[in-house]
Each structure stands twice: as C-alpha cells, then as structure tokens.
N, C-alpha and C positions, 0 to 999 in steps of 0.2 A: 682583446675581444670582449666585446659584452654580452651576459648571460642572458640571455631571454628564456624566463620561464615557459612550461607550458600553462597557458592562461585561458581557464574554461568558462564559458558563462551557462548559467545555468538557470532553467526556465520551470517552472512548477506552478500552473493558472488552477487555483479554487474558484467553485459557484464566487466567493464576495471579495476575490483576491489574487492577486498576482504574486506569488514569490519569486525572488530574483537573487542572486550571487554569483559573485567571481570566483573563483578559486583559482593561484597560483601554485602548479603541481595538488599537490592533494591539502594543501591549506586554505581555508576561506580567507581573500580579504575584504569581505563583507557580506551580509547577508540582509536581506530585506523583506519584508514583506509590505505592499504597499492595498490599502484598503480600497475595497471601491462604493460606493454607495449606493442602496436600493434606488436613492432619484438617478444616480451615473447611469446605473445599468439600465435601468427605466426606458432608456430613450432606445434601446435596442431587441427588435421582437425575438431574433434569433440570436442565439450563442455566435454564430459565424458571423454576425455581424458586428463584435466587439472587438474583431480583428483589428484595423487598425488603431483603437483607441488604447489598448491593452499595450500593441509596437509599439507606439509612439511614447506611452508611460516608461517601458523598460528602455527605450532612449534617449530619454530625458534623465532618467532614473543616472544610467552609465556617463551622460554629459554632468552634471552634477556635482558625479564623486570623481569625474577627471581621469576617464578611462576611456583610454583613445580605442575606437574599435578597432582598427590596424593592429591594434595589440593581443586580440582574444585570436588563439588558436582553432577553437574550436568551440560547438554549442550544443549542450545536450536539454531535452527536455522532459518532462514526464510523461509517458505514453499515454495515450489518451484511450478509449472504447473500441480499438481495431478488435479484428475476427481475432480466432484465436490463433497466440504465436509462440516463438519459445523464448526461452530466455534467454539475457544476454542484451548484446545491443544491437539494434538498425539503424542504418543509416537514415536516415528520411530521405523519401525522394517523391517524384513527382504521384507514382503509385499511392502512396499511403496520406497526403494531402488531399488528394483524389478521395482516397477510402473515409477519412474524417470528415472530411465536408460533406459528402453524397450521401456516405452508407455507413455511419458508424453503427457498432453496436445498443448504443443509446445515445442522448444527447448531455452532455457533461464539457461544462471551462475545462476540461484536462484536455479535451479535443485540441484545444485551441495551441498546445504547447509546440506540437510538433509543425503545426503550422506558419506559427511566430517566427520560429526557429528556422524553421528553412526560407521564410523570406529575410530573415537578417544573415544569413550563413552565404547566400544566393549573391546579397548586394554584396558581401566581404568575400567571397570565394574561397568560402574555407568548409567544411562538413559540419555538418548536422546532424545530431543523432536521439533516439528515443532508450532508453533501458528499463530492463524487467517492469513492462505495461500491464497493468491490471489484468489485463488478458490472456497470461502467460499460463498455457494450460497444457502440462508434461504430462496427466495421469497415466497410470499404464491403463490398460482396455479393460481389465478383471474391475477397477476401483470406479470405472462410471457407470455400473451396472448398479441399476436402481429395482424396488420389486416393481413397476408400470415400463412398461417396452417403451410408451409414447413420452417416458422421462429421462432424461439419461444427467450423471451427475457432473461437473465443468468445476477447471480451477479456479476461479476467479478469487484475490484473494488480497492480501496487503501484502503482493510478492513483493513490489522493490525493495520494505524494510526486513521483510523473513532473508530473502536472501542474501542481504547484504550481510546482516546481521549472523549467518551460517558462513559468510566469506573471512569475515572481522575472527571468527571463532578459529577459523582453519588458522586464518595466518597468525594468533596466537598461537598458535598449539607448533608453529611450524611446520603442518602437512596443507598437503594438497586437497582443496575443494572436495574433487573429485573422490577422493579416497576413504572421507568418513561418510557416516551413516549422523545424520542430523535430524533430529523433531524440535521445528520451531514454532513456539506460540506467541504472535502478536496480540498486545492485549491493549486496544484503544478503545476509541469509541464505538468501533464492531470489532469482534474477535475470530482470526481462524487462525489454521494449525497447519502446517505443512510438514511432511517427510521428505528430507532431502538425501539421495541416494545415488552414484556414479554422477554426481553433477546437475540430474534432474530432481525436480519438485515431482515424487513420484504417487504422488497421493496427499488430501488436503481436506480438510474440514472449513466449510465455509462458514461466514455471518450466515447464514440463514439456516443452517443446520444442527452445530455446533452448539459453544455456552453461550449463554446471553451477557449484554454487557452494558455501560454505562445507556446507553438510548435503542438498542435493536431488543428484539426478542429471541433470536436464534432459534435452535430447534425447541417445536412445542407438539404435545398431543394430536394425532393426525385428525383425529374423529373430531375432536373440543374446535378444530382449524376451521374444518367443513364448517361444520355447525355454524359458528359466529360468520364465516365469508359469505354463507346462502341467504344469513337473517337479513333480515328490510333495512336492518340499522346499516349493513355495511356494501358499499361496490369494492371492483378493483382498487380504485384508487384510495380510498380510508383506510384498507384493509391492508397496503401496503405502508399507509403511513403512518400506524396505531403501529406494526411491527417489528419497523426502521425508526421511528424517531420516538414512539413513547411507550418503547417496551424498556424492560431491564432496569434499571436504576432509576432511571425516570417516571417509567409506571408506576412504581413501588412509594419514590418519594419526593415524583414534581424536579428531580435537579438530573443532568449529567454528571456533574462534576463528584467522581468518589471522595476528594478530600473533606467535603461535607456529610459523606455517610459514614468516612471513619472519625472524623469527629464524634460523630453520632453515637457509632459504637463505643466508643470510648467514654461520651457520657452515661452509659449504661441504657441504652435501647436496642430491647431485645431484641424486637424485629428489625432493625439495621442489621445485629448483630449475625442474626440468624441471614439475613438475603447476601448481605457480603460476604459469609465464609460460603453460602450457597454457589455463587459466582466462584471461587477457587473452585470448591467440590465438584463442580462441570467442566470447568476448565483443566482440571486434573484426569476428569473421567473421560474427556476426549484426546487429551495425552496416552490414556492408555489405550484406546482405542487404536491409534495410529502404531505404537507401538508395536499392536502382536502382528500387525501387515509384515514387520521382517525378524518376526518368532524375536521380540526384544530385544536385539542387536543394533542398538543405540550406543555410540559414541557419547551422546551429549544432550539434553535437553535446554534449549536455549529459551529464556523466557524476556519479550523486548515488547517494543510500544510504550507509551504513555504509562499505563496500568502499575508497569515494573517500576516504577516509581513507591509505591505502596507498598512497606516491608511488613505490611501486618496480613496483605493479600500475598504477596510472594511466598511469606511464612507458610502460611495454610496451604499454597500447593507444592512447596518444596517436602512438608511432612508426607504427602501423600503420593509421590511420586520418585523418592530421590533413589530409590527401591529400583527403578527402572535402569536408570542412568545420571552420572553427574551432574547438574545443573547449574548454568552460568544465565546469570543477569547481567544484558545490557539493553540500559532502559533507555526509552526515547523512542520516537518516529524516525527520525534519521535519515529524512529524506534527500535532501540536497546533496550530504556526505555520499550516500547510496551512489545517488547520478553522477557528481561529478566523480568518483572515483570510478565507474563505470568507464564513464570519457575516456579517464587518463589510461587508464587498463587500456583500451584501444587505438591509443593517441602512443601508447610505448609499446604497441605491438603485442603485448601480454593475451590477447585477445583480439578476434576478428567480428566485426557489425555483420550481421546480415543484410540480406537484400530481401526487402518488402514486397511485394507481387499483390495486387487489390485483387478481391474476390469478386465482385459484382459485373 
C-alpha cells in the first residue's frame, strides 16, 4: 500500500501578492510567493475582481511544480476582514463567501483567500478552510470598556502568528494550550500584544493603541490627536495615513526597515539610539500592562514577528520585563506554518472548523 500524505495547500493574497504552499503533513514542499504588478493589478477596479486572475496564477503556479491537484487533501487560507469570530478554524462555506464579497469589514487581498479557496476546494471536493482571521476577537466584556460609551475596544490583531506562536510554546513545554497563561508580543511592522488564557486571546493591545513600530504610530497623546485631525492640513484620510505608514521608524528616519536604525545605533547616533531602545521601552510597558489583567500569572512571555530578529531590541525588552515571566523568542511572521498546521490540526481530528453563519 502506498502512503499518501496529508497534502495542504495553502493560500495567503497580500495588497501586491499572492503567497502560496504545499505542505505534506506539517512540512512545506515549497513555498512561494508570486508578485503582482501595479500595471497587473491596474486593469482591476475592485479587489473581487482579481479573482480569477490570482486562481488562475496559484494553478498555474501547482501545474509547474507538478502537483496533481487530485493530490491535495485539503485548503486553507488566510481569513480575510469577516465580522468578528473566534479562534480556530472555519470551514468556508457559501455564508462567508457571501460575507467577503458583500459585506466585509473593510476591503483587503486577504478577502480574496477564502474565496479562491473554496472555488478550487468546490471543483476538487475536498474542504476548505480559513484559521485565526484577523478578526478573531475573544476579549472578556470588562477589557472593551473604553472611557466614551460610543467607543468600545475590539481584537484585531496579528492573531494567526500570536497564536500560533503560544501553540509552538505549549507544545515545547509538553502542556496543553489551554492550560497556560501566555502574553504574546508580535513585533512587525505594526505591533500588538495578546493574553492568552483557558485557550482564548483574552485581552489585546492593538497597533493603534499599543508601541509604536517600524511605519505605525500606535498609541499617541489624545489632546496632540484632536489637534492635528481638526487642523486644514489633515482629513480622515491623511490622518490615517501619516499614522499607519509614516509614524514609528519611518517618521523618525525616512526607512521601515530597523536593520538600518541598528546599524545607526551602532555607528553612534544618538537619536536612533535613543527612538530604538524607545520602541523596547513601550513595548515592555505594554507587556506590563497586560500582565497585571491576571494579578502577573504569566507562564511565559513570548516575543515573535519579524522584530525578534533584533537581539539588541530583544535585549532591551527582556532587561525590563523578565521580572514578570520567562521569556522565549521565536522570531518570524510564521504565517503559512500558522495555517497549514491549523489544517492539519483539523484534517487529524486534533480540532474541530467551525461553521460560519453571514451577519448582513
């Protein structure tokens, strides 16, 4: 008898890009990402209408490298802007297809994943499915209380690599998910923070609240906020986009990229020196924040993203935090690993998909 793996494909659509993999059981045998072009995308007014251009690519893409699709088991993809849900996986079905293209939360290529996926899952008769979607919002009731009633606080967050990256910790440790107490900080090109407790993400510090980081601003002075949103210079839209793309490291020094600000530091510039350990100092100070939500009963502080890369910024928030709890670095985004292992969690029964239900 011959082994037949379980063989995932895996789907992940950025604004200028398609990521794509296979994974046999939990090993990639390949990963890809394939670029698209501003004149590509050009030709398409709406995100829903790069649908079949983007299918066509990831089957072209699997005809290529000589991957029968009679072969792939199952299909997972990156959740796209659904209302909000828990964690874990859905299956995709006709509901949430429905909710992406009609009525998403905003409009974003991540839309586009679960959609792809269940028209290539639909032609193969095999499932479909989306895990821990951007949307994933467990807080308890006490943590979305804001001081304005007409504001109320939401997870949104870089949950697929926080949680994965609290799953990866558990099963070193040899305990169950569920049983520790976890504060994870992703530290990319926005940064937030999640407490992970009985299995849910039970409180979270968002990019908009939080530290600042290589291109966001994060939380800033409320009164200094008004002021510059109401001035002539700025609308909604500038004032979102001086916030999200040219606060944090960018503002400061023209680049995202920190490996240019710790060179910086290292050539002796003070003020690199000083915004960079600034950026730990926040990101430590919203670690402790989360922290006393369960009176400091922390198993583990997990520090992951891109960022974790930087042992001169790790350094600086492991002096000022290790006081709380142990600290494990594991660096990277981790996305694709995230999903397909998600799958195969589902795909061996370890775990059950939910069922999607459209709000509109």
């Amino acid at each position: 008898m011959i082994f037949m793996p379980i063989r995932i494909l895996v789907l992940n659509p950025g604004s200028t890009s398609t990521k794509m993999a296979i994974y046999d059981e939990k090993k990639p045998l390949f990963v890809e990402s394939i670029e698209h072009t501003r004149e590509e995308l050009s030709q398409f007014p709406e995100i829903n209408d790069q649908y079949s251009m983007r299918k066509e690519t990831i089957l072209a893409q699997l005809k290529a490298r000589n991957i029968p699709l009679d072969s792939i088991t199952a299909i997972v993809a990156r959740g796209g802007l659904l209302p909000p849900v828990k964690s874990g996986a859905y299956q995709v079905n006709e509901d949430m297809v429905h909710q992406l293209k009609y009525h998403p939360q905003n409009e974003h290529a991540s839309n586009l994943g679960a959609i792809i996926a269940h028209g290539i899952a639909q032609e193969l008769g095999i499932g479909a499915y989306v895990y821990d979607s951007v949307t994933v919002d467990e807080l308890e009731p006490i943590a979305r209380i804001t001081g304005l009633p007409e504001m109320e606080r939401k997870g949104m967050g870089h949950n697929l690599n926080m949680r994965a990256s609290a799953i990866k910790y558990a099963e070193e440790l040899g305990k169950p998910y569920k049983e520790l107490c976890l504060l994870v900080a992703h530290l990319g090109g926005g940064i937030t923070l999640s407490l992970h407790q009985d299995g849910r993400m039970i409180d979270m510090i968002s990019d908009d609240e939080g530290p600042f980081s290589p291109e966001r601003a994060g939380g800033l002075p409320g009164f200094q906020v008004i002021k510059m949103a109401t001035s002539p210079e700025y609308d909604y839209k500038k004032m979102m986009k001086k916030v999200r793309r040219y606060g944090g490291l960018m503002g400061y020094f023209g680049t995202t990229d920190a490996r240019e600000v710790e060179k910086m530091v290292k050539a002796g510039d003070k003020k690199a020196a000083l915004v960079y350990e600034a950026l730990a100092h926040n990101v430590a100070k919203n670690i402790g924040k989360l922290a006393v939500v369960v009176a400091g009963k922390i198993d583990a502080i997990i520090l992951t993203g891109g960022l974790a890369h930087s042992a001169m910024l790790i350094n600086w928030i492991k002096e000022r935090v290790d006081f709380i709890a142990p600290v494990r670095v594991i660096p990277g985004e981790n996305e694709m690993d995230a999903l397909a292992l998600g799958a195969w969690r589902v795909i061996k029964g370890m775990e059950r998909a939910r069922e999607f239900v459209r709000t509109d």
